[in-house]
C-alpha positions, 0 to 999 in steps of 0.5 A: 500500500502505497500513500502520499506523505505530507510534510507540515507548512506554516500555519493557516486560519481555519477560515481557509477551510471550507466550513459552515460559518455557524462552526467558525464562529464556534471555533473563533469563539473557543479561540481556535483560530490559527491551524496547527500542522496536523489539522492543517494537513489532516483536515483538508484531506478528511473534509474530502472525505478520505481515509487518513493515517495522521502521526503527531505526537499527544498534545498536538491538536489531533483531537480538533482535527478528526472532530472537525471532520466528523461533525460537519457530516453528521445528519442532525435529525438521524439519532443513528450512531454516525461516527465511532471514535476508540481509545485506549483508556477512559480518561482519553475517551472522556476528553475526546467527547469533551472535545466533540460536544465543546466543537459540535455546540454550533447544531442543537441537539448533537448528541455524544455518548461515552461508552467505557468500562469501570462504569455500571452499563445500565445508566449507558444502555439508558442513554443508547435508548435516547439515540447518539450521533457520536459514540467515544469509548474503550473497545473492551465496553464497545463490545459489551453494547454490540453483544448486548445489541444496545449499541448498532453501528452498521450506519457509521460514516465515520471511524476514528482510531485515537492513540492506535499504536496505545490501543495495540500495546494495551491488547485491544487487537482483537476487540478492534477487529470485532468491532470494525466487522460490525461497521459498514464497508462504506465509511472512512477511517481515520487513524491516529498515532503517534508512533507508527509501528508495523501493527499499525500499518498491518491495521491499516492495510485491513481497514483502510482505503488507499489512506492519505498518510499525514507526518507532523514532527513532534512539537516536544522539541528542546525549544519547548522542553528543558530536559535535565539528568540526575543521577542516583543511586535506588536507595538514594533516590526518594531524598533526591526527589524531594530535594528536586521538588524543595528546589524548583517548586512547581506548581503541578508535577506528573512523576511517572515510576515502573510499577505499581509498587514504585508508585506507593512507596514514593507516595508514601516517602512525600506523604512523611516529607509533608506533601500530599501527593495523589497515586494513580495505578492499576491496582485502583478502581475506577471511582478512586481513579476518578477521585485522584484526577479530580484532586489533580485536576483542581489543584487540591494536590499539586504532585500526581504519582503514576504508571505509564498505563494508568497515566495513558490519555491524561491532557492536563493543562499548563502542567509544569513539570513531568519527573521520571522517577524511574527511566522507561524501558522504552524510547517511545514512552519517554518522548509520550511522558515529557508530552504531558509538558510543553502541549501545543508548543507551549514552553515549559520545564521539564 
């Protein structure tokens, strides 16, 4: 397979695009005026209704790019499912359909459903019963509403893959397959990723249609990110964190360790220190999850302490600091760590 690879230009306004005025004032209005790369060069190829496989890294504007897309398709007065999007965790899929209702708030009555696990499936059978334009969840509980029969989807025009290589990683292959084979052969798939591995073009040779492949460079650049080393030893390395923290003092910190273990005793290390850290693992359900992103969130804790998984789809904004208490095994979760700084290009410390 075969596709034409775009290289990113300088910005442009959205007003370039050919969109319903109603939905430009909306974008003006939420501040979305100038395009970055990747809805430069995404949205003009999924307005014409290709297939696209869009690399950009988190934090990079994809979410208002496939949005963007769908929702100008979508027919209001169809309460049939019209678009399908899929993400790795929950906390993603709930921004995601943030994201869509904030962008979609032009039309009246567009309705947008999110479908994850860690939730009771009765409320979200009674909310299907009302009809949805768009769905956003988790694969594991997409499939829940498809055996169920609670969920119908053979009318999407639409298919979105979000963090796609993340999805393969976590052992959603299969159930993304399931859910493609109840979908209509007529649609359009946008995949979104950040890295491109062969599971990913192997998924896109099944499911796409001669795609239009978009690469945008990572704006997690040195311009954007100061990066700096410490070295300690294991035994060493709680009292250097805490003196890494009395030092530079940020004011919101995401510190990312290898396990679940790792992650408690650094908590416990800062709870003695006089911090009030929140954890984040999977070990926890998904209402404490909630409850410790919420804390986060509203800044009544300013240290959030996390694995890779549990931290997976998290868009904080203007958070100054990310600390890899432990290094990742892995290069490509490193760059995915320091994204949680500097989104968008805004400049930070790291």
């Amino acid at each position: 397979m075969t596709a034409p690879i775009l290289t990113p230009t300088a910005s442009t306004r959205f007003t370039n695009l050919s969109l319903p005025d109603a939905l430009l004032q909306n974008l003006d209005t939420l501040g979305y005026r100038e395009m970055t790369p990747i809805q430069q060069n995404s949205l003009p190829e999924i307005l014409e209704g290709h297939d696209v496989i869009a690399k950009a890294k988190t934090g990079s504007g994809k979410t208002a790019a496939f949005a963007i897309g769908l929702i100008v398709q979508l027919k209001q007065r169809d309460f049939g499912c019209q678009a399908l999007v899929l993400c790795p965790t929950r906390e993603l899929a709930t921004q995601v359909a943030q994201e869509i209702r904030r962008l979609a708030r032009y039309q009246q009555n567009i309705k947008v459903v999110t479908l994850c696990g860690g939730q009771p499936i009765g409320p979200q059978i009674g909310s299907l019963e009302h009809g949805a334009h768009v769905v956003v969840g988790t694969p594991g509980r997409i499939q829940d509403h498809l055996r169920k029969k609670t969920l119908l989807i053979d009318r999407v025009n639409t298919l979105v893959l979000d963090e796609a290589d993340r999805m393969l990683d976590m052992g959603f292959i299969d159930a993304i397959e399931n859910i493609i084979d109840h979908l209509p052969e007529q649609r359009q798939t946008l995949l979104f990723s950040a890295t491109y591995p062969s599971g990913i073009r192997a998924l896109s040779e099944r499911f796409q249609h001669q795609p239009v492949t978009v690469t945008v460079e990572s704006t997690h650049s040195h311009e954007h990110i100061e990066q700096r080393f410490y070295h300690a030893e294991n035994a060493d390395k709680p009292a250097m964190l805490i003196k890494l923290l009395q030092h530079y003092q940020p004011e919101s910190s995401v510190i990312f360790c290898n396990t679940r273990q790792i992650c408690k005793e650094v908590g416990t290390e800062l709870y003695k220190a006089g911090y009030k850290p929140v954890v984040l693992h999977g070990d926890m359900d998904q209402k404490e999850r909630d409850q410790m992103l919420v804390r986060f969130a509203n800044q009544s804790a300013n240290l959030l302490i996390a694995t890779d998984v549990a931290a997976r789809g998290l868009d904080i904004e203007n958070l100054a600091a990310v600390i890899n208490y432990d290094l990742s095994r892995d290069p490509e979760v490193h760059v995915h760590r320091v994204g949680r700084t500097g989104r968008a290009g805004k400049k930070v410390w790291h």
